[in-house]
N, C-alpha and C positions, 0 to 999 in steps of 0.2 A: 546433587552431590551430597548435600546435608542429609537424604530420606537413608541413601543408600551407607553413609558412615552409621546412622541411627542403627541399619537393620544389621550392620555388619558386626556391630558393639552387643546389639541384643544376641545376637546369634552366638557370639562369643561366650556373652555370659551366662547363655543356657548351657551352652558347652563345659564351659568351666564350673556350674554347679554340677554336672551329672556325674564328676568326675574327682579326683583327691588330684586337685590341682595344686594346691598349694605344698601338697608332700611330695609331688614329683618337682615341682620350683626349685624347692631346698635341696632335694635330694640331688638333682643338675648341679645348685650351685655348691652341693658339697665335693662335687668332683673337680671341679675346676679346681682349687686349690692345690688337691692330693696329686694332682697330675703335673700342673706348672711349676711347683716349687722344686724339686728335684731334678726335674732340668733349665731353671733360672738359671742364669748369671747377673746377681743384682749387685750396684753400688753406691755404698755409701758416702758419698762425698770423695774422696782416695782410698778409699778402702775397699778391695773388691768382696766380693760374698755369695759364694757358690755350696747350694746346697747338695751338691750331688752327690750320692753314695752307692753301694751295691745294693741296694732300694730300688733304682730305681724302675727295676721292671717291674718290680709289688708295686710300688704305687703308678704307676700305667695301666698295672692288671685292674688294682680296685678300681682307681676313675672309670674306665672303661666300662667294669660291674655296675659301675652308680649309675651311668649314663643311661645303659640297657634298663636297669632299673627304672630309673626316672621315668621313659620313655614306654616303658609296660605299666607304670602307674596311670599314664595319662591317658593309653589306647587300653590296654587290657585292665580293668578296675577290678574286675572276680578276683584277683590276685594281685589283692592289695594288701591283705594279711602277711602273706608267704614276702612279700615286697618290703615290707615297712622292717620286719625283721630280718630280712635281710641285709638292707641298708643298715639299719643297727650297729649287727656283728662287722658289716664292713667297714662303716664310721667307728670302730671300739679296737677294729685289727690294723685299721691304718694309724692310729697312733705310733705302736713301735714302728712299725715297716716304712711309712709314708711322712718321715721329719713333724711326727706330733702330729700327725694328721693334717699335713697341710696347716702347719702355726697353728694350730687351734679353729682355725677357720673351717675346713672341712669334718673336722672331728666335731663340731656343735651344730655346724648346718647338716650333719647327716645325721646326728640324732633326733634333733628337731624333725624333719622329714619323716624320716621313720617312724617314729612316735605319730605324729599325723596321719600317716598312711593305717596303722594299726587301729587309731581312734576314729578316722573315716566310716561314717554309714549313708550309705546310698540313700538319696530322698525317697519320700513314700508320696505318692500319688494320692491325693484325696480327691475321691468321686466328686462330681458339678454338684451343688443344692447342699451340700453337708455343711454342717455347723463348724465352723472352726474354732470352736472353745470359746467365743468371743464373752457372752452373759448367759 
């Protein structure tokens, strides 16, 4: 049980370097935000607090974008340029459209992301016997 969690952790985090893992994470978790909050009904103590407006299909459209996004960053990696900048302009247009972007939440988790996804470079493979810079 132990060998098989071992191998399934290493396998994971082969999988997770080969790939802008952590710009599709952010990018995920910038959607949730931009999505939930314009159809919450949240309250504060007796006070109720509904963020809903004529918003709210833009921000279902963009979460929805982020999601695909996310989800092309983690399977499809070639287009992680065209991805990261996408995410971007979609985290910078859900501000007005999407209640500030989702409170601020999804407007900073999806620039982050984006920004990652753009700064992302694929590992390079160095041949068996090669010196690694070491002395």
């Amino acid at each position: 049980m132990r060998a098989a969690a071992t191998d399934a952790r290493r396998g994971f985090r082969t999988w997770r370097d080969e790939r802008p893992f952590w710009a599709g994470l952010f990018t995920f978790a910038a959607s949730l935000p931009i999505i939930y909050f314009p159809y919450a009904h949240l309250k504060f103590g007796a006070i109720p607090l509904a963020l809903s407006t004529s918003a709210g299909a833009g921000s279902l459209i963009i979460g929805v974008l982020l999601v695909a996004l996310a989800i092309s960053l983690w399977f499809h990696r070639q287009a992680r340029v065209f991805a990261g900048i996408t995410v971007i302009l979609l985290a910078l247009i859900s501000f007005p459209v999407a209640n500030f972007g989702g409170l601020l939440l999804g407007l900073i988790s999806g620039l982050i992301g984006g920004s990652l996804a753009c700064a992302w470079i694929p590992p390079t493979t160095i041949p068996a016997g090669e010196d690694h810079g070491g002395e």
